[in-house]
LOTOR-839599 format. One record per residue (C-alpha): residue number from 1; residue in one letter; x, y, z. Coordinates in Angstrom, 2 decimals. Layout:
N
{NUM, "A", {X, Y, Z}} ...
END
This chain:
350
{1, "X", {35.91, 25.39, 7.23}} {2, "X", {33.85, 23.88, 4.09}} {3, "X", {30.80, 23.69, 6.38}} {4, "X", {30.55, 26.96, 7.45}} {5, "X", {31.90, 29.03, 4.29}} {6, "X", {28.66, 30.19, 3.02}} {7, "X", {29.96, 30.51, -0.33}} {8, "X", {31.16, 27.59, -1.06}} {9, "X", {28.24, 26.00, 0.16}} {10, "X", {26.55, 28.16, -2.40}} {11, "X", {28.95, 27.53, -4.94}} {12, "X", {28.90, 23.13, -4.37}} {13, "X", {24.74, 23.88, -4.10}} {14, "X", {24.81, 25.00, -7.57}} {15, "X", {26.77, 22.65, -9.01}} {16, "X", {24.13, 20.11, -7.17}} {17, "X", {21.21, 21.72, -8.71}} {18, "X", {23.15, 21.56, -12.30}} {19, "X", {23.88, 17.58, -12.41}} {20, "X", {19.79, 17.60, -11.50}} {21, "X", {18.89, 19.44, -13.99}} {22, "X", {20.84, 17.40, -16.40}} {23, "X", {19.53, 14.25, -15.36}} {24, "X", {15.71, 15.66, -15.13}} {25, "X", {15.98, 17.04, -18.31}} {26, "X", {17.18, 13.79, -19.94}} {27, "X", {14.50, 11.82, -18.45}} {28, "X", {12.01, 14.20, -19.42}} {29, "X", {13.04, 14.31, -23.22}} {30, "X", {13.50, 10.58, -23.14}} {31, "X", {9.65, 10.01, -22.33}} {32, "X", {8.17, 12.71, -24.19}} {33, "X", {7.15, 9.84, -26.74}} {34, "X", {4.61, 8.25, -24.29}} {35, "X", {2.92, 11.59, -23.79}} {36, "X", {2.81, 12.08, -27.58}} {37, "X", {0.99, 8.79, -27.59}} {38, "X", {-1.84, 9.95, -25.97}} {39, "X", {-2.23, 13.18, -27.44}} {40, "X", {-2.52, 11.75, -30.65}} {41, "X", {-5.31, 9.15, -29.50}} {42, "X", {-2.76, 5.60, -30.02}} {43, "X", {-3.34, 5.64, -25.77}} {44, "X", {-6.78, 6.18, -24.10}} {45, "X", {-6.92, 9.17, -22.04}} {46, "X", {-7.21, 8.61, -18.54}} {47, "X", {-7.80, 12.21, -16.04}} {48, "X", {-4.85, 11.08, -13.79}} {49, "X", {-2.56, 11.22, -16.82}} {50, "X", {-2.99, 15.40, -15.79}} {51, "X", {-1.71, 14.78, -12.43}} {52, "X", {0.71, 12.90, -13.93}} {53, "X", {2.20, 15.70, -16.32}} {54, "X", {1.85, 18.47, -13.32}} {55, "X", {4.01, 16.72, -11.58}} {56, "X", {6.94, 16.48, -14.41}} {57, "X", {6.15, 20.19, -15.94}} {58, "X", {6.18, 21.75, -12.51}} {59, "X", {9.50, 19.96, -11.96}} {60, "X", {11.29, 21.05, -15.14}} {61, "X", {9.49, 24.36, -14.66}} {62, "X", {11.47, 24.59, -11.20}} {63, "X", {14.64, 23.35, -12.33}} {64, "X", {14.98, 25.87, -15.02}} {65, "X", {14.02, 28.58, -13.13}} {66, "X", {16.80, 27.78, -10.72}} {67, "X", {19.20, 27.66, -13.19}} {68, "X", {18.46, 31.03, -14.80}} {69, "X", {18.26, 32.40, -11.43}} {70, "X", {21.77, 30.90, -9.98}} {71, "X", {23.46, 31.58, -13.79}} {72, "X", {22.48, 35.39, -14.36}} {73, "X", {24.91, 37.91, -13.44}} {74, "X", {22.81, 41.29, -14.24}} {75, "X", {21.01, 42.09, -10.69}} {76, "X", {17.38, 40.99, -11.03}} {77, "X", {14.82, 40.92, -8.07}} {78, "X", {15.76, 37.47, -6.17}} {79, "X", {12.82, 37.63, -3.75}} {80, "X", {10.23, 36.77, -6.44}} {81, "X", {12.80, 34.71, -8.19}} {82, "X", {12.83, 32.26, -5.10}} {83, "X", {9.37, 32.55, -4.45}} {84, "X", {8.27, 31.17, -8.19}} {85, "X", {11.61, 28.06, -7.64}} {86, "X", {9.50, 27.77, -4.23}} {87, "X", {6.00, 27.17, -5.90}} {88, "X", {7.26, 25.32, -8.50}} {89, "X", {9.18, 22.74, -6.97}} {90, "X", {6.64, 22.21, -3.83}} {91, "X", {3.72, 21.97, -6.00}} {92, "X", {5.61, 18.93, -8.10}} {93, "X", {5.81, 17.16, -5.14}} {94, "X", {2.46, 17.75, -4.57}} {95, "X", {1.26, 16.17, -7.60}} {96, "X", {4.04, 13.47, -7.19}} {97, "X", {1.97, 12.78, -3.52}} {98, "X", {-1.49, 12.55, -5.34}} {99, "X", {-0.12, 9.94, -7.77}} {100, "X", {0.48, 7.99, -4.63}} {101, "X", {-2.71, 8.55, -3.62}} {102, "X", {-4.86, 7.65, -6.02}} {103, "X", {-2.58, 4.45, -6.58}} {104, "X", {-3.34, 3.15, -2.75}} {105, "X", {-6.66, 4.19, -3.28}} {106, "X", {-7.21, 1.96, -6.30}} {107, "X", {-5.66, -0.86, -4.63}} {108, "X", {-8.32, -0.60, -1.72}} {109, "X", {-10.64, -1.14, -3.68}} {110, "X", {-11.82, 2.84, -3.33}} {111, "X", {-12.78, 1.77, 0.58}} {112, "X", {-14.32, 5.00, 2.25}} {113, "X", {-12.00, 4.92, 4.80}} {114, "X", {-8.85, 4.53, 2.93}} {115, "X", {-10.31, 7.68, 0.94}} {116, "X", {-10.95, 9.81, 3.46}} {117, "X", {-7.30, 9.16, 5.29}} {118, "X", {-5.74, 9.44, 1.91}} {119, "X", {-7.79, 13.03, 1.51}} {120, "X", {-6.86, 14.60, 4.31}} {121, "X", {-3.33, 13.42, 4.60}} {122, "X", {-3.04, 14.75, 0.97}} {123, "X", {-5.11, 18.31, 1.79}} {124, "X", {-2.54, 18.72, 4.88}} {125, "X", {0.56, 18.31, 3.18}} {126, "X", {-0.99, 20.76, 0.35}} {127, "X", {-1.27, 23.18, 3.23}} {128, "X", {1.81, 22.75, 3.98}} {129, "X", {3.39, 23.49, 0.93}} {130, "X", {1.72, 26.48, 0.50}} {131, "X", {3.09, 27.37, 4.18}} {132, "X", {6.52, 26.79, 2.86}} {133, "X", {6.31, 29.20, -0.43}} {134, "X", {5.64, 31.82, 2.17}} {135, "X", {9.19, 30.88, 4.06}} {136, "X", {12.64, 31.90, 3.81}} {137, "X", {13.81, 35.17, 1.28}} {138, "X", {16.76, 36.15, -0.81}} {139, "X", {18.18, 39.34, -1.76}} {140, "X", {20.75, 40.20, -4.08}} {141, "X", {24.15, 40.54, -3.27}} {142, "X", {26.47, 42.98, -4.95}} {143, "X", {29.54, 41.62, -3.67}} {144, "X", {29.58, 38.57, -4.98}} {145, "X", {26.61, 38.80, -7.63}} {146, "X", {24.09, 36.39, -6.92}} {147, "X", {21.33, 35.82, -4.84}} {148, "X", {22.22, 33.88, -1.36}} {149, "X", {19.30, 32.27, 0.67}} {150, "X", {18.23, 33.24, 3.84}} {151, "X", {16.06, 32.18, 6.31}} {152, "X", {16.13, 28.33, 5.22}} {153, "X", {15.56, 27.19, 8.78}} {154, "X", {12.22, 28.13, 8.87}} {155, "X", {11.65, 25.18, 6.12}} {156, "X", {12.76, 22.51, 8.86}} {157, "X", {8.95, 21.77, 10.07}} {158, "X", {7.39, 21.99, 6.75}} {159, "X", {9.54, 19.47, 5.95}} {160, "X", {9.19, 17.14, 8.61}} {161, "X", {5.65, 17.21, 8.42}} {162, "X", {5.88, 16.06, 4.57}} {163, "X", {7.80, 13.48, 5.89}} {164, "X", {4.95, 12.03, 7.82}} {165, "X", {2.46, 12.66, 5.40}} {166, "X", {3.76, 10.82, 2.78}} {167, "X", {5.26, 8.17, 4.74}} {168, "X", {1.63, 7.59, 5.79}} {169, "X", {0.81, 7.83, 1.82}} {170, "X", {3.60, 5.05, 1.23}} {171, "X", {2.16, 2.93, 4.21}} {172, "X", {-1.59, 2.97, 2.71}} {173, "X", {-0.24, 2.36, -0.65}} {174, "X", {2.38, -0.90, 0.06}} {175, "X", {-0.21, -2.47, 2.27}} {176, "X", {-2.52, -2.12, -0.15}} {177, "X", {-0.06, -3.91, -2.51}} {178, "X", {0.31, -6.49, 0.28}} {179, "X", {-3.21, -6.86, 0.64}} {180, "X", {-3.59, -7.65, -2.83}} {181, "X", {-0.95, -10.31, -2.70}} {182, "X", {-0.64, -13.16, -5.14}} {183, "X", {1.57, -14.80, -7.91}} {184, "X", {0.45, -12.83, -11.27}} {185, "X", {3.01, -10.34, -12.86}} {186, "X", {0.71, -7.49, -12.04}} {187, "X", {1.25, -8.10, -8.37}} {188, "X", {5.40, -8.78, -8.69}} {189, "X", {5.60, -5.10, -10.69}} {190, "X", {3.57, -3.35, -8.00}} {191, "X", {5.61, -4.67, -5.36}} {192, "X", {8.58, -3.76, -7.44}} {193, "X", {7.37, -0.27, -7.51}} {194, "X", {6.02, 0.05, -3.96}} {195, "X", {9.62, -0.86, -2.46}} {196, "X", {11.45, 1.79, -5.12}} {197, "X", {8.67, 3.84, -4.13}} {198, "X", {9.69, 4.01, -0.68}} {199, "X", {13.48, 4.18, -0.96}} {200, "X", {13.55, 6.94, -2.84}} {201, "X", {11.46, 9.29, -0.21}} {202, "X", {13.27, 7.96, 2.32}} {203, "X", {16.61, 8.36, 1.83}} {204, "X", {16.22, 11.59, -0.17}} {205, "X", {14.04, 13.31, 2.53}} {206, "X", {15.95, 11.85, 5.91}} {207, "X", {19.18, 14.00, 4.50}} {208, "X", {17.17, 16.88, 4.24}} {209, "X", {15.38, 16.69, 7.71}} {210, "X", {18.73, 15.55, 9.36}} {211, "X", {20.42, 18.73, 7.97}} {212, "X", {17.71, 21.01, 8.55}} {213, "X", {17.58, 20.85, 11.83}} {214, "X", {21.40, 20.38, 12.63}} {215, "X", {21.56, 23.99, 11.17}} {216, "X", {24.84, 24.04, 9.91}} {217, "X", {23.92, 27.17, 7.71}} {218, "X", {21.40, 28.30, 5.56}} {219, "X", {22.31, 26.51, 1.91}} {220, "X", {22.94, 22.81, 3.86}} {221, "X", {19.25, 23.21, 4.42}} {222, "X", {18.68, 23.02, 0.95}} {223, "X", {20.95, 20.58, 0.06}} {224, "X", {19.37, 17.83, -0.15}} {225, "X", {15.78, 19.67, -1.65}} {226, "X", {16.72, 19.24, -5.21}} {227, "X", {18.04, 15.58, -4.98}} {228, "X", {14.39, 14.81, -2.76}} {229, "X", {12.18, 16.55, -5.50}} {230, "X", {13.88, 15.62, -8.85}} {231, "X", {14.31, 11.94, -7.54}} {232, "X", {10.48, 11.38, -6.19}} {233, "X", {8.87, 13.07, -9.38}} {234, "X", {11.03, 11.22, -11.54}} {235, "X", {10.09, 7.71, -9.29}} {236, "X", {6.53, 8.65, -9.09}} {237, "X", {6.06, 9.48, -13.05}} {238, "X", {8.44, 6.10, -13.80}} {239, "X", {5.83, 4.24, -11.47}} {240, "X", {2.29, 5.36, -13.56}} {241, "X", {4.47, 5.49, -16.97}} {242, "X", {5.07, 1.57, -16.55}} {243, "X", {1.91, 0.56, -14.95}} {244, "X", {0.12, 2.57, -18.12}} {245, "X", {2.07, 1.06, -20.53}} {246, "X", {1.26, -2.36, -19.17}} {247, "X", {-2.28, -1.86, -18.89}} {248, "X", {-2.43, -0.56, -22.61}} {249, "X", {-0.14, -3.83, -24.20}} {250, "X", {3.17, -0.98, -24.46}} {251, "X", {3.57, -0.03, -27.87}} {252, "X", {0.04, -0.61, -29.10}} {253, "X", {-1.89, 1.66, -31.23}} {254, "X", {-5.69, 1.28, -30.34}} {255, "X", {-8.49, -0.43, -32.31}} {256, "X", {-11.92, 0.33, -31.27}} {257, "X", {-13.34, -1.18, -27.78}} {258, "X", {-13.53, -4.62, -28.23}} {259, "X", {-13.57, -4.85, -32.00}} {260, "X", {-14.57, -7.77, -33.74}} {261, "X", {-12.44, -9.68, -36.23}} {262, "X", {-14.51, -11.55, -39.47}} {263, "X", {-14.45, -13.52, -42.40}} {264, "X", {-10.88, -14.13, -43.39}} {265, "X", {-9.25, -12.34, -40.45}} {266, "X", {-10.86, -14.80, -37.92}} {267, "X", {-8.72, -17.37, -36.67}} {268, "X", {-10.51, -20.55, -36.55}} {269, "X", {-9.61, -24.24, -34.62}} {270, "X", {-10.96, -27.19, -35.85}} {271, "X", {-11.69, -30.41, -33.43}} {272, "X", {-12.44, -33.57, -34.46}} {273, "X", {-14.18, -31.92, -37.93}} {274, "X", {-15.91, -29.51, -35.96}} {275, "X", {-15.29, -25.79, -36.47}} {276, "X", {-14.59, -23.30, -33.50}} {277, "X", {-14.90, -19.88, -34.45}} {278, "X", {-12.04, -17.40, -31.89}} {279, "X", {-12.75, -13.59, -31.70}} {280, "X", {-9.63, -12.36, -30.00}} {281, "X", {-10.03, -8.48, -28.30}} {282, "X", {-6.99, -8.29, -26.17}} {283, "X", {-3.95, -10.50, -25.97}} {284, "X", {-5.94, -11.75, -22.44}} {285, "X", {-9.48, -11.90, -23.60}} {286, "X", {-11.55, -13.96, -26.17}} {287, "X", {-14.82, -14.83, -27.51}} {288, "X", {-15.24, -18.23, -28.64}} {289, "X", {-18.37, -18.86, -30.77}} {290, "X", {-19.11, -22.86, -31.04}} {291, "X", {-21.23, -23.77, -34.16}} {292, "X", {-22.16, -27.25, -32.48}} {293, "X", {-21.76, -28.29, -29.00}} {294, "X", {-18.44, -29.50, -27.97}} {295, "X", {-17.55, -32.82, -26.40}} {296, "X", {-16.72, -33.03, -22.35}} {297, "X", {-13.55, -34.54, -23.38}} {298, "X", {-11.76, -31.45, -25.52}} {299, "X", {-8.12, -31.11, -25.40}} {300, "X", {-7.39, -28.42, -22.86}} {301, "X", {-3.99, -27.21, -24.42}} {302, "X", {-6.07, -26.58, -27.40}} {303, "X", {-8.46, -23.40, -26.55}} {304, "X", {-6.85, -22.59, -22.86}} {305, "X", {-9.45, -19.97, -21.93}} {306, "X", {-12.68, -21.15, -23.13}} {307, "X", {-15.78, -21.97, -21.37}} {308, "X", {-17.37, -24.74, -22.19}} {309, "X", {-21.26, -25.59, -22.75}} {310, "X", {-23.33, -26.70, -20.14}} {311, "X", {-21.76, -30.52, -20.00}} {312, "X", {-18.23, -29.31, -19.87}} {313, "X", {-16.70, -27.88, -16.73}} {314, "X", {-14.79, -24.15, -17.66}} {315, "X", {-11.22, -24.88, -18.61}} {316, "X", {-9.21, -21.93, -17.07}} {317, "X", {-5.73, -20.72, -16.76}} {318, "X", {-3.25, -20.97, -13.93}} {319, "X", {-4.67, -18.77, -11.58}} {320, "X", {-7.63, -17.59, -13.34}} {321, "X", {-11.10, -17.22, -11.53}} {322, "X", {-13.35, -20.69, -11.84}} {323, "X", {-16.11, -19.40, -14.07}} {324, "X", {-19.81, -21.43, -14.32}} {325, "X", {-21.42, -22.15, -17.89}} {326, "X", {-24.52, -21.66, -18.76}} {327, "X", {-26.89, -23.86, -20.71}} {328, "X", {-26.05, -24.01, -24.41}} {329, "X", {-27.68, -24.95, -27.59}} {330, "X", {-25.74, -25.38, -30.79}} {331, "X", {-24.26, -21.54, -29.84}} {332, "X", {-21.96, -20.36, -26.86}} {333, "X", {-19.56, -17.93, -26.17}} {334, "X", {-17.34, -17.26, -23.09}} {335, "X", {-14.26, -15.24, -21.92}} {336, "X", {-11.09, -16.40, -20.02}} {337, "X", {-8.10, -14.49, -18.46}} {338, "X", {-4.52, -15.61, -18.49}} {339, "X", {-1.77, -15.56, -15.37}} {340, "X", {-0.93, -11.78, -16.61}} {341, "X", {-3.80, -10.59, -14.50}} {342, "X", {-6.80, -9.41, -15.12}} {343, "X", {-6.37, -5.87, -16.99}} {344, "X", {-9.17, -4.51, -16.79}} {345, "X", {-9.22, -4.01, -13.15}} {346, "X", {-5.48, -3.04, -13.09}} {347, "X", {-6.68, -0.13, -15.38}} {348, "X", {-8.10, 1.26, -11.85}} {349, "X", {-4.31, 1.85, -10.67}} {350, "X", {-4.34, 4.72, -13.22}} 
END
């Protein structure tokens, strides 16, 4: 019978862990350009970018070592062979987990409470990936030249447990997209994320504790491992990717922190003969200098975002914040947001 012939369990688990590596390895290439961005300074640094690349190194680190390892023919020591693909591929997830964690974080605002619960919920499932590391064993075989895996079913807890503890990382994260709820494009994308978040631990990790505990033999238990790991990193690195490449206007090289634009460069609006001065930063923010003040009655679908002088109410956009004006001579200057959202607190998420 397929199910219980050992090796051609072994034999269909190494053909699983090949199509993986294939597909991890083209989604790693493929994004290497982001990460080039910010080493060369056209991205701002942000520390959870680190988490971010643990995650994907420690993933490619894993699937290559289990392809040398399942590909060599010359007897080598298996034990510490498995042990390192053990490490490597726990830890990812690891990482993967704290990318979740400082995402549901963010969108709580950094609430004590939330902090602690995400802490220790993190701290525990780090425990219990070093517990797994120190489970199962391999030895080589010289009859059929490879190393077979024993002792898988010892992994069956450690896995359940992860299970929990990042379903409870999901849970604190969506409801903290829920929470947050409204109509901007920020809010659809994190949702977007959030449910993709969630299917892909799910129904990669349900396999895995399904067949882990049926028992069937000792490579079924790892079956579904290298679908659950490659999938999640890959879903949890997609996730921050996006959300940094929003924050940062994708595809934009820097200027300086809210550099100013002057003499010819400045884009200027004239009303009824009288000259507006607009000092755009980001495609969401502006500073509008008025040389005299401006009439109650100004066009609106003329300068969207501006805030008026202390006769005018503040003209805002779609679901932008009501802003107050102060009292104004023959000089003002405000600052409006658009229906995108308000970047700069999105740049919390990452």
């Amino acid at each position: 019978m397929f199910l219980n012939s050992e090796p051609a369990v072994y034999a269909h688990l190494v053909e699983l862990v090949h199509v993986f590596a294939g597909v991890y390895v083209w989604e790693y290439v493929t994004n290497l350009e982001f990460e080039w961005e910010i080493y060369t300074g056209r991205r701002h640094w942000r520390w959870s970018f680190v988490v971010y690349l643990l995650a994907r190194t420690l993933a490619l680190a894993s699937l290559i070592t289990m392809l040398v390892g399942f590909d060599i023919t010359t007897r080598y020591n298996c034990d510490v062979w498995f042990r390192v693909v053990l490490a490597t591929s726990w830890s990812s997830g690891v990482f993967a987990s704290l990318l979740l964690v400082l995402r549901g974080v963010a969108l709580w605002g950094r609430d004590k409470r939330i902090i602690t619960l995400a802490v220790v919920v993190w701290l525990a499932n780090l425990g219990g990936s070093f517990y797994a590391t120190t489970r199962g064993h391999s030895r080589w075989s010289v009859s059929t030249e490879n190393c077979p895996i024993d002792g898988t079913s010892d992994f069956r807890w450690s896995i359940l447990i992860n299970f929990i503890q990042d379903l409870t990382l999901l849970c604190i994260m969506f409801s903290g997209v829920l929470h947050k709820r409204n109509s901007t494009r920020l809010w659809n994308m994190l949702y977007i994320q959030g449910l993709w978040w969630i299917l892909a631990w799910i129904v990669t990790e349900l396999p895995s504790i399904a067949l882990s505990f049926r028992g069937v033999n000792e490579h079924w238990n790892l079956m579904f491992q290298v679908p659950h790991t490659t999938l999640t990193v890959i879903t949890a690195s997609r996730a921050y990717r996006i959300l940094f490449q929003y924050i940062t206007n994708d595809r934009e090289s820097y200027p300086p922190p809210r550099r100013r634009f002057r003499a010819n460069n400045t884009p200027r609006i004239l009303y009824d003969g009288q000259d507006v001065q607009v000092t755009i930063h980001r495609t969401v923010e502006c500073d509008v200098e008025l040389r005299q003040p401006l009439p109650c009655d100004l066009d609106k679908h003329l300068l969207p975002p501006l805030l008026m002088s202390a006769q005018c109410s503040a003209i805002v956009l779609k679901d932008a914040s009501r802003a107050s004006s102060s009292e104004s001579s023959s000089t003002g200057s405000g600052s409006g947001s658009g229906s995108e959202g308000n970047t700069s607190g999105a740049a919390s998420l990452v």
